[in-house]
C-alpha positions as a printed NumPy array, in Angstrom:
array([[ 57.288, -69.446, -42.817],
       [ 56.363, -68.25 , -46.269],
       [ 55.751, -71.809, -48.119],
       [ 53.084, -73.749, -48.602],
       [ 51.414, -75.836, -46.071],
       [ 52.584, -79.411, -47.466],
       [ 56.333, -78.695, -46.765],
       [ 54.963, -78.512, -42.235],
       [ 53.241, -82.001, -43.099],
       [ 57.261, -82.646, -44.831],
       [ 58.571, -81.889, -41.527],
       [ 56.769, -84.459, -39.842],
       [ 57.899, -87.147, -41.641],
       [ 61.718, -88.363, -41.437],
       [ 62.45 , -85.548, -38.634],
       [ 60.376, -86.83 , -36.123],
       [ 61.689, -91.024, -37.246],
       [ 65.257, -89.381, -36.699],
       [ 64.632, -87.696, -33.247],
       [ 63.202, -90.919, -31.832],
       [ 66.284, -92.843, -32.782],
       [ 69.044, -90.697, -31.566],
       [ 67.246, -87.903, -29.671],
       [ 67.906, -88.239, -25.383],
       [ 64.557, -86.581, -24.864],
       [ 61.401, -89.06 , -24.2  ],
       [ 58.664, -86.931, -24.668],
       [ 60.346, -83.894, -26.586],
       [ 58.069, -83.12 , -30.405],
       [ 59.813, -81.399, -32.815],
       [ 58.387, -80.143, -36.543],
       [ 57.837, -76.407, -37.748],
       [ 57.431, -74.305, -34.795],
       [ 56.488, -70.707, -34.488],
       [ 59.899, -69.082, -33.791],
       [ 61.907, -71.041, -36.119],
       [ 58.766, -69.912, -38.775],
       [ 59.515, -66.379, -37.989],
       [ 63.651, -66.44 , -38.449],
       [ 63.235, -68.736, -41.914],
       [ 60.918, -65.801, -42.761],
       [ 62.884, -62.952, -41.841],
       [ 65.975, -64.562, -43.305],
       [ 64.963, -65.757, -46.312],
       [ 62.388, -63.033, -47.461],
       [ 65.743, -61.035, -47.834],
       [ 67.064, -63.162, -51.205],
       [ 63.377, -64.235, -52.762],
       [ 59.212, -63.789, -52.132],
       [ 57.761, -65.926, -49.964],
       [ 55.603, -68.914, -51.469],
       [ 57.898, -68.615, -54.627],
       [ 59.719, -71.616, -55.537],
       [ 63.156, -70.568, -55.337],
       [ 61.619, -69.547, -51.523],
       [ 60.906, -72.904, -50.986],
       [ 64.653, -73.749, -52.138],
       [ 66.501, -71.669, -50.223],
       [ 63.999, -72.911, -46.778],
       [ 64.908, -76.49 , -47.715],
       [ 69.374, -75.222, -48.162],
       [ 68.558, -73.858, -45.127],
       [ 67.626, -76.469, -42.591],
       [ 70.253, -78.568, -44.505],
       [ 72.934, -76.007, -43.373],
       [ 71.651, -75.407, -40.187],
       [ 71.747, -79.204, -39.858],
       [ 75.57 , -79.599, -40.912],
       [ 76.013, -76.819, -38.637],
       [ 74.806, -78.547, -35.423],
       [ 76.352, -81.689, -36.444],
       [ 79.182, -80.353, -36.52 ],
       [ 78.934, -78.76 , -32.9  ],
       [ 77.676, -82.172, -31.794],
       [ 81.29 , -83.968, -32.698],
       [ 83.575, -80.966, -31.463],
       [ 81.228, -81.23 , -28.354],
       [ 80.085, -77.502, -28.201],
       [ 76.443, -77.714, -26.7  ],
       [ 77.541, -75.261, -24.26 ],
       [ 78.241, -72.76 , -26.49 ],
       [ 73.871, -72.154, -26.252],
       [ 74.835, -71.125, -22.797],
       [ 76.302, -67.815, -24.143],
       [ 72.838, -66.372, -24.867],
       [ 70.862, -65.126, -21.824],
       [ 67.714, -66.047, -20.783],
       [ 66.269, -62.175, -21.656],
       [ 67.441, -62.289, -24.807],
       [ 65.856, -65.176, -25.806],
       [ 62.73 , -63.806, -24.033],
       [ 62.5  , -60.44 , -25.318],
       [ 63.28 , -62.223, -28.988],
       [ 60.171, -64.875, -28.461],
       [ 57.966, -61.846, -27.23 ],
       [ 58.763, -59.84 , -30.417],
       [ 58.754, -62.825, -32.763],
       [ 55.137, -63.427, -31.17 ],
       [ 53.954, -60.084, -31.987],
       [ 55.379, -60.315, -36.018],
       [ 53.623, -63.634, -36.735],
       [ 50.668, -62.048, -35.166],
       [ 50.774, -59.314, -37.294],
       [ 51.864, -61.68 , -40.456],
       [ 48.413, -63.349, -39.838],
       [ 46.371, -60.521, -39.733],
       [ 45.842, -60.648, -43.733],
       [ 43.903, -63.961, -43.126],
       [ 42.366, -63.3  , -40.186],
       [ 40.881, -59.809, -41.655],
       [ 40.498, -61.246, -45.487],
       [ 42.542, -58.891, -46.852],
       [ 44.839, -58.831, -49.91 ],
       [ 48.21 , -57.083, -48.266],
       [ 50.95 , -55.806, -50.933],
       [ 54.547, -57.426, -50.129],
       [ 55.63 , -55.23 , -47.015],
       [ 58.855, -56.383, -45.741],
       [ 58.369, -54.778, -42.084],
       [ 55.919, -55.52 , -39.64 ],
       [ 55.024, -52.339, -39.039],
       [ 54.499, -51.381, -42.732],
       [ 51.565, -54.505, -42.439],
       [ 50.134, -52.643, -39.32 ],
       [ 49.98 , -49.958, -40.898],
       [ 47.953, -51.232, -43.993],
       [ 45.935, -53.152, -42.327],
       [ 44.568, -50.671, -39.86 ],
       [ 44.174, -48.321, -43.375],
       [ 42.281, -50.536, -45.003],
       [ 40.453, -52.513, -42.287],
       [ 36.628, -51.143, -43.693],
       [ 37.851, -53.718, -46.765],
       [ 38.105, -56.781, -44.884],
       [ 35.883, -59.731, -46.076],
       [ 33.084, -59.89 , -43.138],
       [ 32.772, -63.739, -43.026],
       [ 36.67 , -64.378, -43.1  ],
       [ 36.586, -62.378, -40.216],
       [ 33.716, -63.593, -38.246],
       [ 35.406, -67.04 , -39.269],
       [ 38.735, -66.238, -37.279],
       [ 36.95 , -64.099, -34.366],
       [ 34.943, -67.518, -33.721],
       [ 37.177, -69.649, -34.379],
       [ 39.857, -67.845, -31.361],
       [ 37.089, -67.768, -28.863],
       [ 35.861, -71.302, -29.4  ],
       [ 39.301, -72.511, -28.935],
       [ 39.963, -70.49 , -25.468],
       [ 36.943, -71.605, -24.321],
       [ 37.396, -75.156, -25.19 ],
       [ 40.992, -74.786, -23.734],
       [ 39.352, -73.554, -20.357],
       [ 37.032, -76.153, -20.063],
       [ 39.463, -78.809, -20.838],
       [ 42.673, -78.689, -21.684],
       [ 43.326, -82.327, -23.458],
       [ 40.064, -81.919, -25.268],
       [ 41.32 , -81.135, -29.289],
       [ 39.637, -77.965, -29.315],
       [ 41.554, -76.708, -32.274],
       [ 41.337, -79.613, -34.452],
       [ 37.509, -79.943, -33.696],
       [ 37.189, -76.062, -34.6  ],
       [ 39.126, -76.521, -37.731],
       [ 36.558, -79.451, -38.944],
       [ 33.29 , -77.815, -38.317],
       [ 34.653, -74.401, -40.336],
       [ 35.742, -76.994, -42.724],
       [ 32.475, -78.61 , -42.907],
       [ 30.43 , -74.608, -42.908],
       [ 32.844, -73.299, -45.578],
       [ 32.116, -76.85 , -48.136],
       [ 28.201, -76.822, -47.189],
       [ 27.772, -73.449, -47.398],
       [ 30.348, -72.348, -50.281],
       [ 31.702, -69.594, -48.479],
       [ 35.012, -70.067, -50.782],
       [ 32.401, -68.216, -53.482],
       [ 31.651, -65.526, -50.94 ],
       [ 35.49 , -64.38 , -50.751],
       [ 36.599, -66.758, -48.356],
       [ 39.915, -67.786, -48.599],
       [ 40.675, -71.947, -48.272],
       [ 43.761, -73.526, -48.739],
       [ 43.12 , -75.54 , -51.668],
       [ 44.567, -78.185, -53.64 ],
       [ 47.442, -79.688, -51.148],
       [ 49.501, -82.119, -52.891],
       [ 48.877, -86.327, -51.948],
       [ 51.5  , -88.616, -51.738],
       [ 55.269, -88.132, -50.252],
       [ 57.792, -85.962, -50.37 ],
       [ 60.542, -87.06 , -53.432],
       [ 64.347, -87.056, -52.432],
       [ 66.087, -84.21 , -54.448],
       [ 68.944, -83.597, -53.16 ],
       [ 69.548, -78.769, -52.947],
       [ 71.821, -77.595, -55.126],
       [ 73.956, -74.907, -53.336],
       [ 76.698, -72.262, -54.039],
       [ 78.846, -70.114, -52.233],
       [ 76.556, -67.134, -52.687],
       [ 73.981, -68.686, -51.301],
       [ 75.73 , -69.719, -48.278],
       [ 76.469, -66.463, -47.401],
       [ 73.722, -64.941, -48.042],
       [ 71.777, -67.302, -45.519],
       [ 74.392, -67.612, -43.171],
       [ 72.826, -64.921, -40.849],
       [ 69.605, -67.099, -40.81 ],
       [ 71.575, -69.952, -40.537],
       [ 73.578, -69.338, -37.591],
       [ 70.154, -67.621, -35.547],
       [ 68.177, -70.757, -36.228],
       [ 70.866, -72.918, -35.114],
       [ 71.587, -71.161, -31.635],
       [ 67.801, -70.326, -31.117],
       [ 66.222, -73.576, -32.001],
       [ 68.716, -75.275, -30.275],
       [ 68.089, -73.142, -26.767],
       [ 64.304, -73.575, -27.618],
       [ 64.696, -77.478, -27.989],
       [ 67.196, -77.524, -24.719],
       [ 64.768, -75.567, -22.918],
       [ 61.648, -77.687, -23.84 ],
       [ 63.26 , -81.264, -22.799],
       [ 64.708, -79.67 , -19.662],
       [ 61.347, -79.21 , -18.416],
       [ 60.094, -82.628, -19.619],
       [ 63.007, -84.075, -18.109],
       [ 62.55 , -82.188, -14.35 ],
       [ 59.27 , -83.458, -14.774],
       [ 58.951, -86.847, -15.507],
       [ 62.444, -87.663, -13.554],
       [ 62.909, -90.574, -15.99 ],
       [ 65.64 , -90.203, -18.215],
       [ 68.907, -87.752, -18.407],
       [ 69.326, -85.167, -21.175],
       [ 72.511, -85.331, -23.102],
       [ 73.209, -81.663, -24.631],
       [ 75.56 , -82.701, -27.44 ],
       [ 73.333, -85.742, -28.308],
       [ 70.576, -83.658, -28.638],
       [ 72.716, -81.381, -31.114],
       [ 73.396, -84.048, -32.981],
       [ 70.091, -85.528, -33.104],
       [ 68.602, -82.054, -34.099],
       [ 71.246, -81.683, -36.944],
       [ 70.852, -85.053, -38.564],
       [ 67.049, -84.746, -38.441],
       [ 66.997, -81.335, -40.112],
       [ 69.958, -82.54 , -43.161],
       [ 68.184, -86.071, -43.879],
       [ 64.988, -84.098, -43.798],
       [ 65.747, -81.645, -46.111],
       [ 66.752, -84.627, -48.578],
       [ 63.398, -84.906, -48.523],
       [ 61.734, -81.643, -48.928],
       [ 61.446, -80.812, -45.065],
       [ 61.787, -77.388, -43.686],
       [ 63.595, -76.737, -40.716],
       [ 62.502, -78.265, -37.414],
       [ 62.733, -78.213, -33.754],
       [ 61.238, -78.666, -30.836],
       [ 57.758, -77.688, -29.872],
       [ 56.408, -76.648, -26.898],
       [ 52.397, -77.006, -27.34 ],
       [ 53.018, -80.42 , -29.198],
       [ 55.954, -81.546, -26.477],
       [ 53.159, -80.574, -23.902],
       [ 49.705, -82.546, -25.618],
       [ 52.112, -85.714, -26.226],
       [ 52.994, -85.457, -21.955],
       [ 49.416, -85.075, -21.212],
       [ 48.736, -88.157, -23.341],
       [ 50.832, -90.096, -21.512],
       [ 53.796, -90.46 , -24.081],
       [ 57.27 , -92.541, -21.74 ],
       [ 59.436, -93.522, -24.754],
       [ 60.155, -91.788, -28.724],
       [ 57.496, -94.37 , -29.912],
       [ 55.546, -91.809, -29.975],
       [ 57.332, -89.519, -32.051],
       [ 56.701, -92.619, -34.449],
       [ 53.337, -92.708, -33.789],
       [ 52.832, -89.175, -34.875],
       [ 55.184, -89.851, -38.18 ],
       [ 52.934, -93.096, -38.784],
       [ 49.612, -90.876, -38.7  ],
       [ 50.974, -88.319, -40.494],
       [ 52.427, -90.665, -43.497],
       [ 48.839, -91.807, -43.983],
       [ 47.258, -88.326, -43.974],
       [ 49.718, -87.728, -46.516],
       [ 49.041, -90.525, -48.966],
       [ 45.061, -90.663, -48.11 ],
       [ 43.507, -87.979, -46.203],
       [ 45.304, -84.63 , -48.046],
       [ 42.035, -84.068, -50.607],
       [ 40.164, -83.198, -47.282],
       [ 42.083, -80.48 , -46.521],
       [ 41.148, -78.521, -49.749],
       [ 37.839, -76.59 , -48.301],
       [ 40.285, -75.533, -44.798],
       [ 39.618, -71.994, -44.018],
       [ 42.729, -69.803, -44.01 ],
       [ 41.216, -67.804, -41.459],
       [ 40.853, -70.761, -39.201],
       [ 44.364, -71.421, -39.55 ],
       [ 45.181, -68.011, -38.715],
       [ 43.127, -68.295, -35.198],
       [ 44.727, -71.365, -34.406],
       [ 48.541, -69.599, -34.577],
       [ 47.167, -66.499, -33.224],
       [ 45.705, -68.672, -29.902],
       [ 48.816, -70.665, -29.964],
       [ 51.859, -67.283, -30.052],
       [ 49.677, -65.184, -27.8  ],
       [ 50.801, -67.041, -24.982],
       [ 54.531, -66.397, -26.235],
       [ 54.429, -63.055, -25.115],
       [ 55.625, -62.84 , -22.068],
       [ 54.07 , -60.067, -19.85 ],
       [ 54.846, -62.162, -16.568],
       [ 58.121, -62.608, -17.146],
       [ 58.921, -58.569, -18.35 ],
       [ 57.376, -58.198, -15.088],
       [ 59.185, -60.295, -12.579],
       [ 62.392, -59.092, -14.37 ],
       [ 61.828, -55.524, -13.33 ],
       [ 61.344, -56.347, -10.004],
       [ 64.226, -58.42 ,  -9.816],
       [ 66.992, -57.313, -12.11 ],
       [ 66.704, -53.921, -13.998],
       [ 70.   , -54.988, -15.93 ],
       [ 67.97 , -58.094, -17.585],
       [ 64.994, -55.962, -18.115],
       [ 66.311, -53.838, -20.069],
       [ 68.48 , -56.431, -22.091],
       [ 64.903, -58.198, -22.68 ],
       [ 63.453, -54.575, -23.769],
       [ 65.862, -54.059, -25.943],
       [ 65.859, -57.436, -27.471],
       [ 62.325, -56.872, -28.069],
       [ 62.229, -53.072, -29.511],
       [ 65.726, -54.82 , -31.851],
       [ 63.538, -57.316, -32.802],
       [ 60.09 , -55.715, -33.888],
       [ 62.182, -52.226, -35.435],
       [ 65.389, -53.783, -37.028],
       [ 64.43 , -57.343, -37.624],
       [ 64.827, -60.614, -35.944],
       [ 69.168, -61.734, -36.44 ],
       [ 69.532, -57.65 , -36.056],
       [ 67.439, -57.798, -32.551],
       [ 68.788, -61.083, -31.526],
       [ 72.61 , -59.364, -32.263],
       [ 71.809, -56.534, -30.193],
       [ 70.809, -58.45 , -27.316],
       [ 73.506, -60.95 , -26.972],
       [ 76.072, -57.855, -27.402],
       [ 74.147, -55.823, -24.664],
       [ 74.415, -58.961, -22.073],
       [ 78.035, -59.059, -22.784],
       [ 78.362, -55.646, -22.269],
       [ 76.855, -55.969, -19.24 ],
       [ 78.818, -58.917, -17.993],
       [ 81.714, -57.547, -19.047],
       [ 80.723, -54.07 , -17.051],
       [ 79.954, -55.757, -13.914],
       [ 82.619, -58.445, -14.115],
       [ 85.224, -55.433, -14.253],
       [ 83.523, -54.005, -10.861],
       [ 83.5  , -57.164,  -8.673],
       [ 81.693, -57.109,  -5.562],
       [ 84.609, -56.364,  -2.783],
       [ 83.54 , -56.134,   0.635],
       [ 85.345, -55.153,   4.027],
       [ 85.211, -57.986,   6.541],
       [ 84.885, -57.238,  10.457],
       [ 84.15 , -59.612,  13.283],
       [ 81.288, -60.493,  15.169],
       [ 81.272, -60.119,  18.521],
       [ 81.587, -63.599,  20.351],
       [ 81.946, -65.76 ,  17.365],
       [ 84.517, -66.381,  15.182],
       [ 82.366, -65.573,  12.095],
       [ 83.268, -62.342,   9.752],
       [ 80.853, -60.335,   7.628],
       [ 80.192, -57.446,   5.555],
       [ 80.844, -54.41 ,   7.431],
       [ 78.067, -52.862,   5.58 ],
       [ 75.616, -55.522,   6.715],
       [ 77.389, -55.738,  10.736],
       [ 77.938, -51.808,  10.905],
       [ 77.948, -52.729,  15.075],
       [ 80.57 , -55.376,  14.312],
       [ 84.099, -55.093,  15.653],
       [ 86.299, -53.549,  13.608],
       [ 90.419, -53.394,  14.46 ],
       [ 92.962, -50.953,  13.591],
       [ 95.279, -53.704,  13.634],
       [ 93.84 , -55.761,  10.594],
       [ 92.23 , -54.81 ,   7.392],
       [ 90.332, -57.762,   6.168],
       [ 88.89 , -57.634,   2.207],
       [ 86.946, -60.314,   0.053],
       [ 87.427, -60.231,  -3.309],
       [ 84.103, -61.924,  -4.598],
       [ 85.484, -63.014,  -8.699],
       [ 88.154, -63.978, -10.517],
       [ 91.147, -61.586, -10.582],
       [ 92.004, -61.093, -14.363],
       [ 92.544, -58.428, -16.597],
       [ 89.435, -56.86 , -16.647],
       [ 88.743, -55.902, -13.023],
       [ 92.586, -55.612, -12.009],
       [ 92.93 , -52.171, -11.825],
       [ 89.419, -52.214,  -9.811],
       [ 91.055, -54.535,  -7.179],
       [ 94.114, -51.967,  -6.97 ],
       [ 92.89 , -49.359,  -6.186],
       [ 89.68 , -50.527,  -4.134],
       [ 92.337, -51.696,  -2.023],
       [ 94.1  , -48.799,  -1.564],
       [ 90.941, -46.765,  -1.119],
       [ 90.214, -48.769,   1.751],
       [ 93.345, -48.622,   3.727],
       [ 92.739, -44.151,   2.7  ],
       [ 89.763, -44.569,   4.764],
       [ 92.243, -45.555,   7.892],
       [ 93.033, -42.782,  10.267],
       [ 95.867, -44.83 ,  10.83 ],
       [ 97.08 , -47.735,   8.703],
       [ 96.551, -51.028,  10.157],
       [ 99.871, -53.524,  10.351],
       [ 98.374, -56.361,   8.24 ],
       [ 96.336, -56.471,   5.132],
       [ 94.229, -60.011,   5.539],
       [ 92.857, -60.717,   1.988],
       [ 90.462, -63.734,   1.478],
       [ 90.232, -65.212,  -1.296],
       [ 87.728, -67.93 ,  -0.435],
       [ 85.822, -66.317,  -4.065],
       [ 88.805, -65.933,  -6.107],
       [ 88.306, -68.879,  -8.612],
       [ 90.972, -67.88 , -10.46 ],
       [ 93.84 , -65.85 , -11.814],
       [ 95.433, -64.755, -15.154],
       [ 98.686, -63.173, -15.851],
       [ 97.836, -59.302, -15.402],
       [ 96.125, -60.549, -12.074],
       [ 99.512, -61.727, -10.249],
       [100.635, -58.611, -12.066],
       [ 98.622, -56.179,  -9.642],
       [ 99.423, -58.803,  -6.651],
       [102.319, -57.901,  -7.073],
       [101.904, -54.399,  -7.295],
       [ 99.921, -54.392,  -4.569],
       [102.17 , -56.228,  -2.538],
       [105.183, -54.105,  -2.793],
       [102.952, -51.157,  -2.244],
       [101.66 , -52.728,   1.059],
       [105.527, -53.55 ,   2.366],
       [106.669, -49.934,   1.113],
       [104.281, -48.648,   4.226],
       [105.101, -51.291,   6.316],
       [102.058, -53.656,   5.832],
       [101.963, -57.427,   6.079],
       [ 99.677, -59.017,   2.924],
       [ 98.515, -62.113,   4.424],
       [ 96.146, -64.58 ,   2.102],
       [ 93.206, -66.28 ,   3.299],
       [ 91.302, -69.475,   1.766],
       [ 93.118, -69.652,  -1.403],
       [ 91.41 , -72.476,  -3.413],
       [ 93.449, -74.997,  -5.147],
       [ 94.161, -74.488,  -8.733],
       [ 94.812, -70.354,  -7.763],
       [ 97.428, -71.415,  -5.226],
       [ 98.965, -74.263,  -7.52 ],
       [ 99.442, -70.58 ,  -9.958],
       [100.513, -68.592,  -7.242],
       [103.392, -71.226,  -6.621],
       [104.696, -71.548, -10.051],
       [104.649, -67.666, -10.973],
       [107.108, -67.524,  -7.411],
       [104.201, -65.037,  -5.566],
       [104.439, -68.192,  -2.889],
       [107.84 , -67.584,  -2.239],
       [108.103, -63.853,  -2.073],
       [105.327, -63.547,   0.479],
       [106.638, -66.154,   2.029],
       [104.584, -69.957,   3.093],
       [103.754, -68.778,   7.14 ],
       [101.309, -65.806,   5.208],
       [ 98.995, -68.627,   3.779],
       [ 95.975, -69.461,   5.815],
       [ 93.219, -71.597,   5.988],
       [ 90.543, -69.35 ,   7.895],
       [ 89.763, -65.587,   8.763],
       [ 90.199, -66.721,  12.215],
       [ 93.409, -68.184,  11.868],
       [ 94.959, -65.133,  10.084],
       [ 93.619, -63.305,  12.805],
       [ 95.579, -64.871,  15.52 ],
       [ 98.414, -64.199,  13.561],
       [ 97.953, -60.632,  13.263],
       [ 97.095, -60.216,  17.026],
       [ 99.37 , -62.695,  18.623],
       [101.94 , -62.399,  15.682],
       [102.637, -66.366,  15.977],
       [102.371, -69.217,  12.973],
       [100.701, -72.608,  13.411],
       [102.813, -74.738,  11.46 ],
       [100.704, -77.373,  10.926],
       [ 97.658, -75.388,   9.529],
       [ 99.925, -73.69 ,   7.334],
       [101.547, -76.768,   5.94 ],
       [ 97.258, -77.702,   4.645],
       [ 96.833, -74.038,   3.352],
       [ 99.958, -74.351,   1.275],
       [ 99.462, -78.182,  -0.235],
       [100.186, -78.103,  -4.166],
       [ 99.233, -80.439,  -6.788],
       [101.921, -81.739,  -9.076],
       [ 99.976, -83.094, -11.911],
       [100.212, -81.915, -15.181],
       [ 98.189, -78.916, -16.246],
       [ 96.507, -78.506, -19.507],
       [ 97.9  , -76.545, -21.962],
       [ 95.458, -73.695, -21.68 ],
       [ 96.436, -73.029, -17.6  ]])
């Protein structure tokens, strides 16, 4: 995150008292995590150094706005508003942000004294350059230190491998003054807590962070979401409340920034260890503040002779698993479109930064939706033989098809942006005819709504379709899109007897060319109540 290691042990103070009292999730840990590491980096590295103390400032202004800013979601109830950004997107972004804290660590892992680079790939670069300079022990240090922890992991899983890895280096580097050799350790860490100061903040340093701001918020919130979903599916003993958990999120990260604490959120590997040790209520988010609180008033003089190379083994074991291979995999099996939103996510991320990569992704899944939302799926409908059941004509091509009835599905909403589509996918059908058929059955059992420009080509499309002598008769019209149909006066002009409830029924029509009343009167009900303002 680019400050010094007191400020995590900061975020494991008030935060995690905070979460436990208003938080929905049971066995959800939040504190510094990984991802949110990597955006605070990339955001703030823009405006001062890392491990400078203005740094520090603008880390702490930051989880205090990004605080605020869920808060505020939290009261104008807008949890689902993490719903906009798809599942690749935050995939491809984790994969990527994976890769750059791997590469940030490489400097400890390798011993090596790497100039200020701003990109990633400027550190690669340097590193690879300069590799025959590394410090041999620091490196031997991290090399053993990431196999001893995979194979303690292996052979089992709730044993502390890392922490029991990060004492005996501890104890080698002190016995053996390896700190003399060119070993880096982390040094003096600061006892005692953290004072309340509250950040002093302009309007240039609002929008400079912003950017940061805004990522964090939408990505740590997904993250956290995403986290206590699966505890929640898992344990089956407690219900997740999305704009609770905003606010819970928000007021953790502004009280804890009173109080020196970067921003926090949920994570996964500690979410998972408190699980497996059997955590049921947010005690033991308490639990975990309590121990921490006494490391920090008693214990932080025996962190001095820590290994930074150690460190670095334990966040390279812990991101590796970010990456995710499996998932790049499935997707390109499954659904090119969301492969290649998650490959470009990723290739944003690593080339043009993290908010730039994580822009770029949500824009190309809109783009996306948008494209495919304007091309609907519309199929032909034809009967098969002996039932009363109509499919796809393209799945049935054996099915019975009459020249007396066209039948279509529309399978979306009808609204501006596939209107036109509709049109004239409709009148490419009936082109297809040797001869035109007498009545045009449309079903709208999938048509979950309507806007303006939709009745618009109705229209259009029905005066085209009585200009050659066609009847338009509707099928399965749901509720709210017949209660629109009604007021704009469509009802009316087709006329009542041309609503039906069923293929089957619309199909008698067309061959017997009689009404059933009664069905007619259910496939036509309306509801009077008042509609919102937005209808």
């Amino acid at each position: 995150m680019g400050v010094p290691p007191i400020y995590g042990l900061y975020s494991c103070l008030l935060p995690l008292v905070l979460y436990a009292f208003f938080g929905t999730s049971r066995q959800l840990s939040i504190g510094p995590v990984a991802v949110t590491a990597i955006l605070v980096m990339s955001g703030v590295s823009q405006i001062a150094d890392p491990f400078t103390d203005r740094f520090v400032e603008l880390a702490i202004i930051t989880s205090l706005l990004t605080g605020v800013l869920q808060i505020v979601m939290s009261v104008l109830r807008m949890g689902f508003l993490v719903n906009l950004i798809a599942q690749p997107v935050i995939s491809g972004f984790i994969s990527a942000a994976a890769i750059l804290i791997i590469i940030s660590q490489l400097e400890e892992g390798f011993g090596l004294d790497v100039p200020n680079l701003r990109h990633a790939y400027e550190i690669l670069g340097y590193v690879i350059q300069n590799i025959a300079h590394s410090n041999l022990i620091t490196l031997l240090i991290c090399l053993f230190s990431i196999l001893a922890i995979v194979l303690l992991k292996r052979w089992r899983s709730s044993f502390p491998g890392a922490l029991s890895i990060l004492v005996v280096t501890t104890l080698v580097t002190y016995v053996f003054k390896l700190h003399d050799k060119g070993v880096a350790i982390i040094g003096d860490v600061p006892s005692g807590l953290p004072s309340f100061d509250i950040p002093s903040i302009d309007y240039d340093t609002i929008v400079a962070l912003l950017p940061a701001v805004l990522t964090i918020t939408f990505i740590g919130y997904v993250g956290s979401m995403g986290i206590a979903k699966s505890m929640e599916m898992k344990n089956r003993d407690h219900v997740l409340k999305p704009n609770q958990e905003l606010f819970a999120l928000g007021i953790a990260k502004v009280v804890g920034s009173l109080f020196q604490a970067v921003p926090s959120s949920g994570s996964y590997s500690r979410t998972a260890i408190n699980d497996e040790a059997g955590a049921k209520t947010t005690i033991s988010s308490l639990v975990t503040s309590s121990i921490v609180f006494l490391s920090l008033l008693f214990l932080t003089s025996l962190f001095y002779y820590i290994p930074k190379a150690v460190l670095s083994a334990i966040i390279l074991v812990s991101v590796f698993g970010l990456i995710n291979f499996n998932g790049a995999k499935h997707l390109f099996k499954l659904k090119r479109r969301d492969f290649i939103v998650m490959m470009i996510t990723f290739l944003g991320t690593l080339i043009l930064g993290v908010e730039r990569g994580i822009f770029i992704g949500v824009l190309l899944s809109f783009l996306f939706l948008q494209y495919y939302s304007s091309r609907p799926h519309i199929a032909e409908l034809v009967n098969i033989p002996e039932t009363l059941y109509y499919r796809n004509i393209d799945r049935f091509p054996n099915a019975i098809q009459s020249k007396k009835y066209l039948i279509i599905r529309f399978d979306n909403q009808l609204y501006f942006g596939n209107a036109s589509y509709f049109k004239d996918t409709v009148q490419q059908y009936l082109s297809k005819r040797t001869e035109l058929p007498k009545f045009l059955i449309l079903d709208n059992t999938n048509m979950h709504d309507i806007d303006s420009t939709g009745l618009h080509v109705l229209e259009d499309i029905y005066e085209y379709l009585t200009n050659v002598h066609i009847q338009l008769l509707i099928v399965g019209t749901i509720g709210p899109v017949r209660d629109f149909l009604k007021r704009s006066g469509f009802t009316d002009k087709l006329g009542i007897d041309h609503y039906f409830l069923t293929i089957a029924d619309a199909v008698g029509y067309a061959e017997n060319k009689i009404t059933h009343e009664v069905k007619h009167e259910a496939a036509v009900q309306f509801n009077q109540k008042r509609r919102s303002f937005l209808d």
